[in-house]
N, C-alpha and C positions, 0 to 999 in steps of 0.2 A: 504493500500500500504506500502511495507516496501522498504526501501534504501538499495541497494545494492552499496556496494565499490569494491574496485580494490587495491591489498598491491600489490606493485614492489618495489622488492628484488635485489638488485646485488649482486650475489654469486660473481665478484670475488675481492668487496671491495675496487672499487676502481682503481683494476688495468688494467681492458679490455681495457682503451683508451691506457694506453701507449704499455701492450703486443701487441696488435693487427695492432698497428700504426708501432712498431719496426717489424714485420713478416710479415703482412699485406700490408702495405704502406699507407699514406694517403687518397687514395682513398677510402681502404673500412676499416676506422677503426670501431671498436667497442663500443658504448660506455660504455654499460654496457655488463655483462651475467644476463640477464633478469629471474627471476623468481617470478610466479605472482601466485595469491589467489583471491578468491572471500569472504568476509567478510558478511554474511548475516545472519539475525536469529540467531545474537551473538555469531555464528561460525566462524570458518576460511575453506574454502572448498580449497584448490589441488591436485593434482594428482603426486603418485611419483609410487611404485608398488602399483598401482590401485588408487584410489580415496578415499580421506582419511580427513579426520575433527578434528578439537578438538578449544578451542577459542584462540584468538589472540593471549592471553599471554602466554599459555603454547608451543605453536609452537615456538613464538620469543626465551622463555626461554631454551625449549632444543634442541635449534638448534644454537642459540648464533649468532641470527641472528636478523634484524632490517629493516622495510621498510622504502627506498629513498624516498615512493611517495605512500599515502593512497589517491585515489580518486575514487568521486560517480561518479557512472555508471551510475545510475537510478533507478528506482524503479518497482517493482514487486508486481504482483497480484497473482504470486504462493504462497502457505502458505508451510509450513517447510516440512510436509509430504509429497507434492505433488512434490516440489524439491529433496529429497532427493529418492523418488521412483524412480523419473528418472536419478542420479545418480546409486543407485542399478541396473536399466537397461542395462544402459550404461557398466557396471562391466560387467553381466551375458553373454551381446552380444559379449565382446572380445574387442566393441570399447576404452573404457580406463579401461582395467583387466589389474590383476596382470602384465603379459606375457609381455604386448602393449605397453610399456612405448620405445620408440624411443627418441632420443636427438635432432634429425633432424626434424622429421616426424611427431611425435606423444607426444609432452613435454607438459608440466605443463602450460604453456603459450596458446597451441592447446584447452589443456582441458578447462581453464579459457573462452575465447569466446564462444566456442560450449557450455558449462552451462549459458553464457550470453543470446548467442542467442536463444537456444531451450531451457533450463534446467529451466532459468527464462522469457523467452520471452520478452527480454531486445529488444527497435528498437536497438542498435548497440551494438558490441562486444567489446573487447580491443584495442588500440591502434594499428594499422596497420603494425607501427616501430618494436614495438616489435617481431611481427608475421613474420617482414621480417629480425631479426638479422639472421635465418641459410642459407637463401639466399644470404648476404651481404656477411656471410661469407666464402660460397664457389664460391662465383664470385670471390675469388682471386685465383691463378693459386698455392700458398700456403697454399689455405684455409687448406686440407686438409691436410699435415700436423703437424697443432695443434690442430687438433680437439680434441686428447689427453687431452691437458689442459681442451675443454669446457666438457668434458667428466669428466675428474675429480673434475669439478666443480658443478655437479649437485645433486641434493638435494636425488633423489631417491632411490640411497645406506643406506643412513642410516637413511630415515625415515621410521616410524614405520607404518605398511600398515592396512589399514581397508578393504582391501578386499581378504576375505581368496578366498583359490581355489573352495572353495564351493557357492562362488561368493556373499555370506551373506554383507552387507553393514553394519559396526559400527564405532563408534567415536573412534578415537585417545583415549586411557586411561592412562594419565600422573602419572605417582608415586610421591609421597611427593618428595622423591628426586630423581629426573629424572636420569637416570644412562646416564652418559657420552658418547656424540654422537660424532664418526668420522668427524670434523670439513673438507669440502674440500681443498685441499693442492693447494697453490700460481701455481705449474706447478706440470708436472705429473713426473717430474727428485727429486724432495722434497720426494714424497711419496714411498720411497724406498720399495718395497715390503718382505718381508720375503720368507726365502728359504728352505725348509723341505726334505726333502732326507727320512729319518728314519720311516719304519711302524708305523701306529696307532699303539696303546697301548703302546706306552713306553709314556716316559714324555714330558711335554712340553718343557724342557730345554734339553732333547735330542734330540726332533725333529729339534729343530734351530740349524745345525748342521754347516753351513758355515754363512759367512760373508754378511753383509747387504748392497748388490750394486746397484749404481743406473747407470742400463743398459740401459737406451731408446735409442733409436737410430735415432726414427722420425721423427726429425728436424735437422739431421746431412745435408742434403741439404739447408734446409734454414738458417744454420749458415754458410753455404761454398759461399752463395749469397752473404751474407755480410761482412765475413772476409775474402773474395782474391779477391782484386781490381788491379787495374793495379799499377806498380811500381812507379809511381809518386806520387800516392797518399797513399803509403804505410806510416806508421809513422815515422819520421828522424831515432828514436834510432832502427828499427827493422835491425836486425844480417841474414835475409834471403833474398837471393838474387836469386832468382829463378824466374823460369816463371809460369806466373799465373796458364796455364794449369795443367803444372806437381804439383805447391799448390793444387789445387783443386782436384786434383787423388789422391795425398796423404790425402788428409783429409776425402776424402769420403770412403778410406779404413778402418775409425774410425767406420764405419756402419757396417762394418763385420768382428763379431768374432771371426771367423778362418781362416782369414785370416795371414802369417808371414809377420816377419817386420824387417827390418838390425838395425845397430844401427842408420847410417846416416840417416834414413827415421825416424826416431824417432826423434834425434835431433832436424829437420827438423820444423817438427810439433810443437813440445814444443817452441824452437825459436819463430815461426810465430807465434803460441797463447799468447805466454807472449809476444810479441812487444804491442800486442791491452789489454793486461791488466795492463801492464806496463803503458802504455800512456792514461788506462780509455776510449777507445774508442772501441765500440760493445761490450762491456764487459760484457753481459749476455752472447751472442753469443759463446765468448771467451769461458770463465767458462762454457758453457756447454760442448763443446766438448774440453775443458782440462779434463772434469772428466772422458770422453773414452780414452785422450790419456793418462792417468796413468793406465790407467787398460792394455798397451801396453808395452811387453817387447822384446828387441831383442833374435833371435835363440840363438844366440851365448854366451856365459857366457861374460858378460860387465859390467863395474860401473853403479850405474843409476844415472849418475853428472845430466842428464836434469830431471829425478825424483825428486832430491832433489831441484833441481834450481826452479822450476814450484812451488815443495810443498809450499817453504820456502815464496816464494813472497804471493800466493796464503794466508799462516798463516799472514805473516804478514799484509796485509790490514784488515784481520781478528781481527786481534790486535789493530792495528791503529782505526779502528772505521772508515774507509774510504769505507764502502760498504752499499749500500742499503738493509733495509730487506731481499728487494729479492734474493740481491746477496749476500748476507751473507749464505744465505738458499743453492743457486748453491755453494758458495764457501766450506759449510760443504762435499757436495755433491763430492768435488773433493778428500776433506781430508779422509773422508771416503773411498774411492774408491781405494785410495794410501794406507792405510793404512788394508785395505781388501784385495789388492793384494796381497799373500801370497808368491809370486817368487818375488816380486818387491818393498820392503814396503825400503822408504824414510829411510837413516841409521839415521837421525834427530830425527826421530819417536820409534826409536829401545832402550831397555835401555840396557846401555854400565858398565858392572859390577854393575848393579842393581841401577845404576844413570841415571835420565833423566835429558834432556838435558833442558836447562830455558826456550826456546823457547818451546818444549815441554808441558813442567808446564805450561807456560801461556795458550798457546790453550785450555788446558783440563778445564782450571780454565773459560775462557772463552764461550767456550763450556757448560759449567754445568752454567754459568748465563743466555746463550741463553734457557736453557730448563726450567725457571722460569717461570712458569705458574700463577704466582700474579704480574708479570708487570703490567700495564696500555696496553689495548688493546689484552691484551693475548689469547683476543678468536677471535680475528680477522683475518682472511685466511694467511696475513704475517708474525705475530706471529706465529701460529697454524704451519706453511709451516717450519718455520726458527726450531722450537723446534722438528721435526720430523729428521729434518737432521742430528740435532746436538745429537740428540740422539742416531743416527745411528754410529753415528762416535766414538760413548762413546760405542757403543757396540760395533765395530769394535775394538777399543782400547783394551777395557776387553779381549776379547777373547785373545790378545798378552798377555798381562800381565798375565794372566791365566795361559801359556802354561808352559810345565815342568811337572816332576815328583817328588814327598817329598811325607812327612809324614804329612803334612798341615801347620810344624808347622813354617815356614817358617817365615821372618819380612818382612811387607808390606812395599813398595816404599811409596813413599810421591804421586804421582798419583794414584795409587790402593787406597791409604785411602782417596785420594778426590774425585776421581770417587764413590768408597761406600756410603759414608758420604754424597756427594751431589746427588746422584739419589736418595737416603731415604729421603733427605731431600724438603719437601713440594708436596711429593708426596700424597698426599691424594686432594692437589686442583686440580690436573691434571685431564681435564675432556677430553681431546682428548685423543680417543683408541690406537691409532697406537704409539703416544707419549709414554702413560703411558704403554704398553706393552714392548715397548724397554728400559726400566726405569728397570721394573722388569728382562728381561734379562738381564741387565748388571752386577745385582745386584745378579743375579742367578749365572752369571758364575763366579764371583768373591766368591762367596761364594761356589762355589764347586770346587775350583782350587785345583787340587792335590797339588800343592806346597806349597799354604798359606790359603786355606781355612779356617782352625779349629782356624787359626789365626782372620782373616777377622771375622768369626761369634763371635770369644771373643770380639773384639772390638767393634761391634755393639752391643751386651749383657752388654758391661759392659760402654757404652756411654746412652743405654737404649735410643737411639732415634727412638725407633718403637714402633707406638701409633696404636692405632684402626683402623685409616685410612690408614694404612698400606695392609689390604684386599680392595681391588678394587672393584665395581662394575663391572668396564667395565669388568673383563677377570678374574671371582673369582676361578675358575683353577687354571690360571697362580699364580695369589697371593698368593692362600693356599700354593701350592709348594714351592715356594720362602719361608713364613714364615713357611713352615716346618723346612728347614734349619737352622732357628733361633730358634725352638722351643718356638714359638707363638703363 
């Protein structure tokens, strides 16, 4: 008889009680995002595209992950081959193949019981709790709303599958050094997607041709439940005196974008968002939908005073050290966004006869410590979330700084050389993809700026801080390209 265990995971590290408690409500909070394994035969068996194995420690190691809760199941009379046959079945039938993987329906957690109960002929399966988080969570009348998040939180993406389409069943095959896995992002507003425009075959630093925005928009209802209460309960210092109605048609226009906008209806919105950021109250809520209403400019040709008013408070708790991981992550999410918008970029942000402004310098400098990937806890979902933002935002930055026409031979600003300087620097520990790929943009467009390029590459030649680790696993494309530039 051999002992079968039970590894439960929480993907989201921590944070499902309080996301799903603040969206949710206390009735149907979350506690964890549950994701589980069956540990048998000195393996680890789940399911992500298909049904996949390798042992305990190389899953934990390249996934940068750790189980809340190892416990026995019980014990089994199958031997390794005859469990694992019936995995291969289970592939070939459709029931957990590649295709099959559902987040609701068909997850890692489904698979876990059904190899309990039939696979090893366990009397019971996993905990029932577990089984019932997708129903808990769309018993809220919001459930579906974040599903986003439990979507971005799942394992499936980026592990490595054993079940080809030819339905063959094999183990997990770990390399000495596991090449760096997509860590899942805190919410789905962090994980900024890339935007390509330009045909295959040109370059990788041509296809990234616009700005790195974070568009979601589906939870712009469930921030409008929480930030437009009735006038009594508004906060003393809030500057908006309106009816709740006409708040909430105003904010739910941040859901569509194409819709126009006046400047009064602008005003409007940044007013009401910074009362509740200003005072720290629903201020995830807040900061997510200030990062749509910066992507908001009026028809008309206008100053953007509530651009710069939103940005500046927004930088400065940034500064101050006054925000939670998480909302440091939303708060990059908005600088980026303002600093993306190309009609509408914060004159704060802007540099004024090749001088930036302190407030400026500090962000960027703060910025480039957020994307330190040798912190304490750096592989953790709120790390991983926070350094993705911040990344964004540094490549949001470059590309301004970039822009122009010269001979290359230009002289770098004091942000250009800290932006360079610090995306090369300890770039070789960065083991999240999506991080270390906007590291290597930043560092690409800086280094091909028609204005000060030929400058920028002298200075990294002749500082000589690009070592080996400078080619990436994750994206050795991207890398080579970039160290073309330096002639490396």
């Amino acid at each position: 008889m051999t002992e079968v265990h039970l590894a439960i995971y929480d993907l989201s590290m921590g944070m499902a009680r309080n996301l799903s408690a603040q969206f949710l409500g206390p009735a149907h909070t979350i506690d964890i995002i549950p994701h589980t394994a069956l540990i048998v035969f000195g393996q680890e068996y789940f399911f992500g595209r298909g049904i996949e194995w390798c042992t305990p420690n190389e899953f934990r190691q390249t996934r940068g992950i750790h189980p809340i809760e190892v416990k026995l199941l019980g014990r089994t009379n199958k031997t390794k081959a005859e469990f694992e046959a019936w995995c291969a079945e289970q592939g070939r039938n459709g029931h957990f193949g590649v295709e099959s993987y559902d987040l609701l329906t068909r997850n890692c957690n489904n698979f876990s019981n059904e190899a309990a109960l039939h696979g090893l002929n366990l009397p019971t399966g996993i905990p029932q709790w577990i089984l019932d988080v997708p129903s808990n969570f769309l018993s809220s009348p919001m459930g579906m709303m974040i599903r986003p998040i439990l979507e971005g939180m799942q394992l499936s993406n980026n592990a490595p599958t054993n079940m080809p389409h030819n339905g063959a069943f094999r183990p997990v095959h770990t390399p000495v050094h596991p090449a760096p896995v997509a860590t899942p992002a805190a919410s789905p507003w962090a994980n900024i997607p890339k935007q390509e425009s330009k045909p295959a075959g040109t370059s990788i630093l041509d296809k990234q041709t616009g700005p790195l925005l974070s568009t979601e928009t589906g939870v712009v209802s469930a921030c409008i439940a929480k930030l437009v209460t009735k006038q009594d309960d508004l906060p003393h210092s809030s500057e908006v005196k309106v009816e709740e109605q006409n708040t909430a048609e105003l904010l739910s226009k941040l859901a569509d974008s194409n819709v126009e906008w006046t400047q009064n209806e602008i005003k409007v919105v940044h007013q009401h968002l910074r009362s509740f950021i200003e005072n720290g109250v629903h201020l995830s809520f807040a900061l997510m939908l200030m990062r749509l209403a910066v992507l908001k400019h009026p028809t008309c040709e206008a100053p953007n005073d509530e651009q710069c008013a939103s940005t500046k408070l927004v930088a400065d708790l940034l500064l101050e050290g006054k925000l939670s991981l998480a909302n440091q992550s939303l708060g990059f999410c908005v600088l980026s966004n303002a600093i993306g918008s190309n009609n509408n970029v914060p004159s704060w942000m802007r540099s004024d006869g090749g001088e930036d402004s302190e407030l400026f310098l500090q962000l960027i400098d703060v910025a480039l410590k957020s994307c330190d990937p040798t912190l304490d806890g750096a592989r953790t979902t709120p790390h991983v979330s926070l350094r993705q933002s911040a990344a964004a935002f540094l490549y949001n930055v470059s590309r301004i700084l970039a822009e122009g026409d010269g001979d290359g031979t230009h002289e770098l600003s004091e942000s250009t050389m800290s932006i360079l300087i610090g995306c090369i620097e300890n770039i070789a520990d960065e083991k999240d993809v999506t991080t270390l790929k906007r590291r290597y943009l930043c560092i690409g467009q800086l280094l091909r700026s028609k204005k000060f390029g030929k400058t920028a590459v002298g200075l990294v030649q002749d500082l000589g801080i690009v070592d080996g680790g400078f080619q990436s696993q994750a994206d050795d494309a991207l890398a080579k390209e970039v160290s073309s530039l330096l002639n490396v």
